[in-house]
C-alpha positions as CSV (number, residue, x, y, z in Angstrom):
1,X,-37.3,-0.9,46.4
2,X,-33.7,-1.4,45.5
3,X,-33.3,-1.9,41.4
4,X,-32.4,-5.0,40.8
5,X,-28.6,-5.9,39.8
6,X,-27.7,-5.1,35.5
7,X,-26.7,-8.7,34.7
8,X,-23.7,-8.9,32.7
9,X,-23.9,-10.3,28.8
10,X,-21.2,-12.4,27.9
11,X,-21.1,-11.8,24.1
12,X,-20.1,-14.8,22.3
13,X,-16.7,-14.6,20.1
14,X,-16.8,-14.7,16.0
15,X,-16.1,-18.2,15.5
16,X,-15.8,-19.7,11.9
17,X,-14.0,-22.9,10.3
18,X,-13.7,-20.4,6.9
19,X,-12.0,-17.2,6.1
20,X,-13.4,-15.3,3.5
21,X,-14.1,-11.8,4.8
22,X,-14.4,-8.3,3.4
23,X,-12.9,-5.9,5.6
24,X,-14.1,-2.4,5.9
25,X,-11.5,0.4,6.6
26,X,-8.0,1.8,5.2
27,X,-5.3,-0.7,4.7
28,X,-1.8,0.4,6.0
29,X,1.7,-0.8,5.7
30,X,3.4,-2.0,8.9
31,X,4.9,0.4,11.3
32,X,3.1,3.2,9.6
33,X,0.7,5.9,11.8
34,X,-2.5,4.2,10.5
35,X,-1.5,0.7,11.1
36,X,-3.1,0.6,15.0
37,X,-6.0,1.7,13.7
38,X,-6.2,-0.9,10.4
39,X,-5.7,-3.8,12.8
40,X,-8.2,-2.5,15.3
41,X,-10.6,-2.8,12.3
42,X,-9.0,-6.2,11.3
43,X,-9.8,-7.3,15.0
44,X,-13.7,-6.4,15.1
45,X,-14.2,-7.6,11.6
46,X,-12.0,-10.9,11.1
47,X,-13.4,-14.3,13.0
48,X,-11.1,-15.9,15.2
49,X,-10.5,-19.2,13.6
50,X,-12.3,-22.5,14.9
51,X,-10.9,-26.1,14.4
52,X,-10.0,-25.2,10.9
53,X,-7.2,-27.6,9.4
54,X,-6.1,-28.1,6.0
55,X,-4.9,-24.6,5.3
56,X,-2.3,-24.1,3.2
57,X,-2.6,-20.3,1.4
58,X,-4.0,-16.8,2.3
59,X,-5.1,-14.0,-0.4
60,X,-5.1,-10.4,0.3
61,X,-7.1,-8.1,-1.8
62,X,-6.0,-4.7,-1.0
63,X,-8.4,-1.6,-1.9
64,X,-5.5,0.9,-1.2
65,X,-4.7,5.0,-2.2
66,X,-1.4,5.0,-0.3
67,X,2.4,4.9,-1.8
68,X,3.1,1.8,0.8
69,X,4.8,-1.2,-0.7
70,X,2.7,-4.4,-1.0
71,X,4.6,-6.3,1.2
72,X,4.8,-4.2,3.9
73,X,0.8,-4.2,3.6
74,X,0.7,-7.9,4.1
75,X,2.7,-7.7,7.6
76,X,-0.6,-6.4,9.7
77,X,-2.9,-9.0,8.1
78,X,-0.4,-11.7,9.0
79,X,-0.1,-10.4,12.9
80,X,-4.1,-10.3,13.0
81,X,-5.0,-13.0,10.9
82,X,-2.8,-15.5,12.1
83,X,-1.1,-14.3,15.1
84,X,-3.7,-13.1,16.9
85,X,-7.1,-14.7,15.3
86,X,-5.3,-18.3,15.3
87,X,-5.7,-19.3,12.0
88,X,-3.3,-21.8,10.3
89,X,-2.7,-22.8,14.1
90,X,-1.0,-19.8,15.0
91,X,2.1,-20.0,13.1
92,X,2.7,-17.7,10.3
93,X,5.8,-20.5,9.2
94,X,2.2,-23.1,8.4
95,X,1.3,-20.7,5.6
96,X,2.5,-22.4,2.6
97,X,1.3,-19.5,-0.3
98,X,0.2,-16.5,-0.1
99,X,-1.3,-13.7,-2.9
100,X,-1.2,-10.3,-2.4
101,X,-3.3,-7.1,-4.7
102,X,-3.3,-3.8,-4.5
103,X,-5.5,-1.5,-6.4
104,X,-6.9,2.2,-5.7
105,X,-11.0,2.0,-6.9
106,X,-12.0,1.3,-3.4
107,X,-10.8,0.5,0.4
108,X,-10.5,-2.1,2.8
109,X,-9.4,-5.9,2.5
110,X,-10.4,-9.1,1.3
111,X,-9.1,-11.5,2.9
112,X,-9.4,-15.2,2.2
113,X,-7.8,-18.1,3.6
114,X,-7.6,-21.5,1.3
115,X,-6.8,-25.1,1.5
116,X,-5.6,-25.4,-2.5
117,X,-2.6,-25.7,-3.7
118,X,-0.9,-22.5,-4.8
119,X,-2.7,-21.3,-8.0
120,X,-1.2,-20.8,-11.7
121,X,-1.2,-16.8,-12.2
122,X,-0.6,-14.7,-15.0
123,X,-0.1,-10.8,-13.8
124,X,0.7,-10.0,-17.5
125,X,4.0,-9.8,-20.2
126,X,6.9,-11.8,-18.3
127,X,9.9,-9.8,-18.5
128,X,12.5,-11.6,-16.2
129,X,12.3,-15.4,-15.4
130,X,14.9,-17.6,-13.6
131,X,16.4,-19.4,-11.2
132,X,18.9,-18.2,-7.8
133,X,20.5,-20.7,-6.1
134,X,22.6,-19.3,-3.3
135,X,22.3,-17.8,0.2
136,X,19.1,-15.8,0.6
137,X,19.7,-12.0,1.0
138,X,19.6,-10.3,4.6
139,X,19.8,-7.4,3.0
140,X,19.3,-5.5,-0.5
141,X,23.2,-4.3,-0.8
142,X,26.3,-6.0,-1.1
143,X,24.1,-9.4,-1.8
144,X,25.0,-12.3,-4.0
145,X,21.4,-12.5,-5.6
146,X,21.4,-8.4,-6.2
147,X,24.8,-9.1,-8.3
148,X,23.1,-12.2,-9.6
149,X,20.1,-9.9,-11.0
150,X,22.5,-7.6,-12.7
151,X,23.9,-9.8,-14.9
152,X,21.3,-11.8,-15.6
153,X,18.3,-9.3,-16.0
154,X,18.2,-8.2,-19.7
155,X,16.6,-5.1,-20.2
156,X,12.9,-5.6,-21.6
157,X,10.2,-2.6,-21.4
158,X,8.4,-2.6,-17.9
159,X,5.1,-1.0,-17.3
160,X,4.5,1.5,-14.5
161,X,3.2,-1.7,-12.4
162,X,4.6,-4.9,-12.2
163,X,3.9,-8.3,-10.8
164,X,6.6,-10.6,-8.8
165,X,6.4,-14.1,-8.2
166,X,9.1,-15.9,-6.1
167,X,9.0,-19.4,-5.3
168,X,11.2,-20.8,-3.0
169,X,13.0,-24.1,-3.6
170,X,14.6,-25.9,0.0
171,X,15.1,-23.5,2.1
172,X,11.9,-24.4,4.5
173,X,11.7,-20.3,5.7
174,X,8.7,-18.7,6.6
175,X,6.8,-16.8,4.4
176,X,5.2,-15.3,6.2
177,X,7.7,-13.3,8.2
178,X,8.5,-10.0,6.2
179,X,9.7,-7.5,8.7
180,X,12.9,-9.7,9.1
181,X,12.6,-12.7,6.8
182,X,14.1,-13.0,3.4
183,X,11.1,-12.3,1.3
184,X,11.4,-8.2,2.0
185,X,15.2,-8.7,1.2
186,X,14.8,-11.0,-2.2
187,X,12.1,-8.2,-3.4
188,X,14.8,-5.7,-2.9
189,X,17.4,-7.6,-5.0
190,X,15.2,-6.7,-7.7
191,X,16.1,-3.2,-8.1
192,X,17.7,-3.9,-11.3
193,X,14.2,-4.7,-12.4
194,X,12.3,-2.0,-10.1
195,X,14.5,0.6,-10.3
196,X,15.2,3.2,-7.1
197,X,18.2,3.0,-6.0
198,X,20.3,0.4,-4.5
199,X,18.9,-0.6,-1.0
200,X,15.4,1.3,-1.6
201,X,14.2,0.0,-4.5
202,X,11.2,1.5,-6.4
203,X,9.0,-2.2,-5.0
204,X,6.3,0.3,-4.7
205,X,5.2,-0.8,-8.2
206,X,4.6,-3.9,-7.4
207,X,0.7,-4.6,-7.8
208,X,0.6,-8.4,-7.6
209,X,2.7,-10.3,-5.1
210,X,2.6,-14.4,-5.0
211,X,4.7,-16.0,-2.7
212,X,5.4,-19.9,-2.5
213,X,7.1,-23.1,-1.4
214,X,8.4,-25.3,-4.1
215,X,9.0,-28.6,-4.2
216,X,12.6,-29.4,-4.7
217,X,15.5,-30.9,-2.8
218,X,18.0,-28.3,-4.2
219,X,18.0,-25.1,-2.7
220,X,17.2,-22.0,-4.9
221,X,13.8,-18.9,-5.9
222,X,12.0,-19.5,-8.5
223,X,11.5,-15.4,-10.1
224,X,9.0,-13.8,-12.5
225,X,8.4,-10.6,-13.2
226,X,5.6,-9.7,-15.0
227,X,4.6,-6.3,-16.7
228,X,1.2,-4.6,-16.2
């Protein structure tokens, strides 16, 4: 007798209304030679995101060993997370905060999206704080905040890691866009701070990351650097 046909299982999607997920693998920075495989993890280990509203931030705990910049760690979640998994509807310009750790005792990513307000942090010994208002760097040469960080940075003693935290005051840009958006550029205005040289600053030191809206109706970032 003829076998009888191998019906085909349709497995059911991970659905969930609530982000909070440990992900197993090696975290790397965006258009780096582990990065296909990172987000391949991301994909079979993140939920895709049901009818979950109400989200306003996303924290990334990063168990890393690499020399990658924090930033450019964030870029994969964001394209998995949000672009691809659907949370915060899709749009990476709905994220309103977002927090960002590195450390190198283990590996993978937690990942956690919440519906707070952005929280009160204190990365350590605050050695720059103040206020830009201009246009927001395309760049990390030649820019008015970079000349606006020289003059008003005063030297203070800066740990081998430090913590930034930039809050940005009317300009409605999204946050989550760092390959081209202004966060990557304003983190490379800190070179004063960072050191490296100009246009390739040392941001590598940069352990703790939180990035925000603020309310305001006068355009301008919020900075703080904190020492480790």
């Amino acid at each position: 007798p003829s076998m009888p046909k191998r019906q085909k299982v349709n497995r059911p999607m991970i659905v969930s209304k609530v982000l909070n997920v440990s992900v197993k693998g090696t975290p790397a920075p965006w258009a780096n030679s582990g990065e296909t495989k990172w987000k391949n993890d991301m994909r079979r280990q993140v939920p895709d995101a049901g009818n979950a509203s109400g989200l306003k931030g996303l924290v990334m705990e990063f168990g890393y060993r690499g020399r990658g910049d924090l930033d450019n760690l964030c870029e994969p979640v964001f394209s998995v997370v949000v672009n691809e998994k659907g949370w915060f509807d899709g749009r990476r310009s709905n994220i309103e905060w977002w927090i960002a750790s590195k450390e190198s005792k283990r590996s993978g990513c937690k990942i956690v999206a919440s519906s707070d307000e952005s929280p009160q942090v204190d990365f350590g010994k605050v050695v720059f704080e103040g206020k830009y208002n201009g246009p927001l760097p395309r760049r990390a040469k030649n820019e008015s905040m970079l000349d606006w960080m020289k003059i008003s940075h005063v030297v203070k003693p800066v740990g081998n890691m430090v913590g930034v935290e930039l809050g940005f005051e009317g300009y409605g840009i999204n946050l989550g866009d760092i390959s081209t958006g202004p966060v990557k550029s304003c983190i490379d205005c800190l070179q004063p701070i960072l050191g490296g040289p100009e246009g390739n600053p040392d941001d590598g030191r940069i352990s703790d990351l939180l990035v925000k809206r603020v309310n305001g109706n006068r355009k301008g970032v919020m900075i703080r650097v904190y020492s480790k």
